[in-house]
N, C-alpha and C positions, 0 to 999 in steps of 0.2 A: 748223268745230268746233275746242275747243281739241287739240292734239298731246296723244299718247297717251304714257307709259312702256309699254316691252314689254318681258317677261321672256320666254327660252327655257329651260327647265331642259332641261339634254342636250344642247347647244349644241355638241358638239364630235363627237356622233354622227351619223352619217350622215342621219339624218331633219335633225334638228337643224341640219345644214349647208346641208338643202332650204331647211329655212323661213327661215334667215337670206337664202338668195338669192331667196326670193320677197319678201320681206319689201324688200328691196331694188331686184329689177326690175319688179314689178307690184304693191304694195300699191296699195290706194286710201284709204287715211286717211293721214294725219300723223302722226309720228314724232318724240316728244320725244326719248327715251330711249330705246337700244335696251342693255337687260342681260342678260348672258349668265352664265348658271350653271352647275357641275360641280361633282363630286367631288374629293377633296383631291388626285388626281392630275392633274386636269385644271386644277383652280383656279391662277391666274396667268398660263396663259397669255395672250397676245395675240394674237387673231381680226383679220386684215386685212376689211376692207368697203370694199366700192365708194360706200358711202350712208352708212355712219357711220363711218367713219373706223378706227381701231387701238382694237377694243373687250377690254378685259382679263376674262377669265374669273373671274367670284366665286366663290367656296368657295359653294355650296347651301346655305340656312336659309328656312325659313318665312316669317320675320320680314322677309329681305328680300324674301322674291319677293310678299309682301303688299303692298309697298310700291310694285307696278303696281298698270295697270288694267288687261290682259290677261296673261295665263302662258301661254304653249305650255307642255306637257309631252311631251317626246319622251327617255321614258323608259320601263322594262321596266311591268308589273305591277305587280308587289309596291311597288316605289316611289310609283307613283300611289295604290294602295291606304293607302300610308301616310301618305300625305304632300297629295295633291288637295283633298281635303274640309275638311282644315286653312287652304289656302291659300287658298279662296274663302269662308271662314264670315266669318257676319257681314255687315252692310250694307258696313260698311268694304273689306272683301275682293275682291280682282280676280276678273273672268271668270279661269276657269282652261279652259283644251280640251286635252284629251287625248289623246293619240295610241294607247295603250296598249288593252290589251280590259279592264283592269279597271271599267269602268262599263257597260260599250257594253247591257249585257241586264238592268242596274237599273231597275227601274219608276221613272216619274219624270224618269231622267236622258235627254235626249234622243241619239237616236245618227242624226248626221247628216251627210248630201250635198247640199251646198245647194241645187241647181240642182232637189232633188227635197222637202225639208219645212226648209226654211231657220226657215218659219214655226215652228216647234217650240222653237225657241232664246229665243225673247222673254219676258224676265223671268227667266231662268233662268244660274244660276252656276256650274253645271259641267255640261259636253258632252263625248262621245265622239265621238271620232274612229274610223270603222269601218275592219274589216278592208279591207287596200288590194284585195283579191280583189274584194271584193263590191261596193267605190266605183266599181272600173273597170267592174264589169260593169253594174251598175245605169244608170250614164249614157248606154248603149247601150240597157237594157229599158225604163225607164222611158217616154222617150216614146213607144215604140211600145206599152207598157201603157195609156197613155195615150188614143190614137187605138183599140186594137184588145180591149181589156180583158186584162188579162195572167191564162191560168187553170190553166199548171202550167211549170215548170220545167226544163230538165237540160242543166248545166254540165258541160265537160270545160276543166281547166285546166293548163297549161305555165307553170309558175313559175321564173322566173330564181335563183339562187346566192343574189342579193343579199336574197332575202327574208331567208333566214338571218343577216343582217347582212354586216359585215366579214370575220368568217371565215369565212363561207359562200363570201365570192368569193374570198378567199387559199386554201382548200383547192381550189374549182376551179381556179383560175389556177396553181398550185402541181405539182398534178397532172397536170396536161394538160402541163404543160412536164416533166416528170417521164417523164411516157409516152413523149411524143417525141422527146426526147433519151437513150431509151433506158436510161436508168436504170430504168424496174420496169416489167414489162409492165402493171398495173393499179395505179392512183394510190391512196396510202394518204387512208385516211378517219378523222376521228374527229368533226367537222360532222355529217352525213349515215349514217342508215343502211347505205349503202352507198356506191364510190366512183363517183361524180360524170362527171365526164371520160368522153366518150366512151357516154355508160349515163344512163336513165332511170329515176325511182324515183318510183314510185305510191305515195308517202308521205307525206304533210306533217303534223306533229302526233303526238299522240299518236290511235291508236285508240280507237275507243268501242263500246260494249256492242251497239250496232247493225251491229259492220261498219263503219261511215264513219270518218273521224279526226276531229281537232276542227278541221284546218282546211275541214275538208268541212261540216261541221255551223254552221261560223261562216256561211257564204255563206246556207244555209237561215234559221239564227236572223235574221240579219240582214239577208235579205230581206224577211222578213215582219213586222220592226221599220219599216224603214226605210220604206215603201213603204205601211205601213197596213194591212198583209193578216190576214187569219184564223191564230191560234197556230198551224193544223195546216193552211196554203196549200202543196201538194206543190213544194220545190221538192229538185233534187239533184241533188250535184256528185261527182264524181271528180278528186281534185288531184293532176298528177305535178310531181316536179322535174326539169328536164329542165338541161344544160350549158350555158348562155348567162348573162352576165355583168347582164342590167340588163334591165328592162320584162317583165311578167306576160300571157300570150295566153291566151286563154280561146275557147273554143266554144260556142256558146249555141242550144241549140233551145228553141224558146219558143212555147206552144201559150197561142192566143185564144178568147175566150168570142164575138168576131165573126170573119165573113170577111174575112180578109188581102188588100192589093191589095200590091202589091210598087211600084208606081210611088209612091203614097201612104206608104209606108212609109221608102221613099228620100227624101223630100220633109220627111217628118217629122226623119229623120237628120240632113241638108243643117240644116234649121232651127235641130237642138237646139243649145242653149247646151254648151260643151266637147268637142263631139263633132265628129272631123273623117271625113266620108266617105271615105275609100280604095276605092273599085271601081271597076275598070277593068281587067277580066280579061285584056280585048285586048290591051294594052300591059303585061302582068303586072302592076299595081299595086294592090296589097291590102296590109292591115296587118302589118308585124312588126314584132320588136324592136327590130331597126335604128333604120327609120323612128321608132317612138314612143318610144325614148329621149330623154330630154331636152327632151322636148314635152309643156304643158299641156294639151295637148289630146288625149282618147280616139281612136284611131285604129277603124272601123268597117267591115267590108266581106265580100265575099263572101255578098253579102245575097242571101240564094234562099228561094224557096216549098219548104218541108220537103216531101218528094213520100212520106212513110211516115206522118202523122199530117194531117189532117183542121186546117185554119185553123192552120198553123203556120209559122211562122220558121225560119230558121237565119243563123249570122251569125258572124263571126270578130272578136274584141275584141284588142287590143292597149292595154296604157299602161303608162307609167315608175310603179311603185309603190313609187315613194320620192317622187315630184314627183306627179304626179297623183290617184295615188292614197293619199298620207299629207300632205305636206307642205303644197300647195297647196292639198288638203282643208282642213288646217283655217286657214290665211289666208282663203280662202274664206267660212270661219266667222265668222271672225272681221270679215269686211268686212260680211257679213251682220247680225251684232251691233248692229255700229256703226249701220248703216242705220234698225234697227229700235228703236233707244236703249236699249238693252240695256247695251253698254260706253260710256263715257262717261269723260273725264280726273277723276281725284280733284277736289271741289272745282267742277265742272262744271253748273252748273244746267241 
């Protein structure tokens, strides 16, 4: 196939920094052009790469980021909201995939994880990129929804600093050295509702009329998005932020519409695409942060027969949700794309 132009918008942000190194150690298409977009603060600089060389950062404009055939956006909201549906109008217009939640629950727009409705993207010019909560965890249910019929839900999740971005992890990192070195008994906060260091907060998001937050409420919408389920399929989560610098754990109890074999279910695990088994209680070896930093692959383990509900799971999820769960997501998508002739080089028959 001929070489692609690829644009990042956000290129200097933390996601943004993922897909540039995915984009450089595991892509599977061709790479004409690789252009990097910012803000007038950002714009000029010079991004070193291992794969393309000293790429300089453009000032951000439509016009140019038209001028691919793929866009990452790894960018807030409001920016995609402004700015996405401009840059892919038109036949002329590149795939655009988005990182952001402003599409993820528009009818129409697909919100996807490959490995689970990649199908969904073909013909189609702007994709959501899902919450990284519910990428990680999905790659763990789905195939055993799969094999056992998935028929209700409930998540408990441990989210790292860094979801909050950069400042999220400079206020932990900040504080915790703060504490220790005896400067303030409890680390000042202005990131997080509360501080950080040392302390867990059953908070993520804003609250909703239900009692849940909205990062609790993203996992339910976008389960039952992503996965094909019923508007009103139970699922539900409780999200804490807990002190650790990088990768999202989650807990998953996961009730079937068949009877569960746990051998079969380990077998399915071992199989899935992305998913790497972690059990082996013997030798302590199960999923954390540690371990599933920096790795494309969902860490999975502590797989048991739920002994308080009838055909149920339980299972302990780890991954880096900045790589696994946002960045690599949408390369991913994008390789996906490619596959299905969806993206194609300007000019391309």
């Amino acid at each position: 196939m001929a070489a692609l132009n690829v644009g990042i918008v956000g290129a200097t942000g933390a996601v943004g920094k993922e897909i540039i190194g995915c984009l450089e150690k595991r892509c599977s298409f061709p790479i004409a052009n690789l252009r990097l977009f910012g803000s007038k603060r950002s714009a000029g600089r010079k991004i070193e790469t291992s794969k393309f060389g000293s790429v300089t950062v453009e000032l951000f404009s439509e016009e140019a980021a038209r001028e691919c055939d793929v866009v990452f956006l790894a960018v807030d909201g409001n920016f995609s909201l402004a700015h996405a549906e401009n840059i892919c109008r038109g036949d002329d217009g590149p795939i655009v995939i988005d990182n952001s939640s402003a599409f993820r629950y528009k009818e129409g727009i697909p919100l996807v994880v490959p490995e689970i409705n990649a199908e969904t993207t073909k013909g189609k010019k702007l994709i959501a990129n899902p919450n990284c909560t519910t990428a990680i965890g999905l790659m763990a249910i789905w195939p055993l929804h799969k094999l056992f019929g998935l028929s209700k839900m409930v998540m408990s999740t441990y989210q790292a600093a860094s979801g909050a971005g950069q400042p999220g992890m400079d206020e932990l990192m900040e504080g915790t050295r703060a504490v220790l070195n005896g400067e303030r008994d409890v680390a000042e906060h202005k990131v997080f509702a509360h501080p950080l260091p040392f302390n867990v907060i059953p908070h993520i998001d804003k609250f909703q009329d239900n009692g849940y937050t909205k990062e609790e409420m993203k996992v339910t919408w976008e389960t039952r998005k992503i996965c094909g389920l019923a508007d009103d399929f139970p699922v539900s989560c409780t999200a804490v932020r807990i002190p650790t610098a990088r990768a999202h754990s989650e807990n998953i109890v996961a009730l079937f519409e068949r009877p569960v074999d746990i051998a079969a279910a380990r077998k399915t695990l071992e199989d899935a695409p992305g998913v790497k088994l972690v059990d082996d209680t013997e030798n302590f070896k199960y999923p954390m942060p540690l371990t599933a930093t920096g790795q494309y692959e969902v860490e999975v383990g502590r797989l048991r027969q739920n002994i308080a509900f009838d055909n149920a799971l339980e299972l302990f999820v780890c991954g880096d949700q900045l790589l696994r769960g946002a960045a690599l997501n949408a390369v991913l998508v994008a390789e996906a794309m490619v596959k299905n002739g969806s993206i194609k080089a300007k000019g391309a028959t």
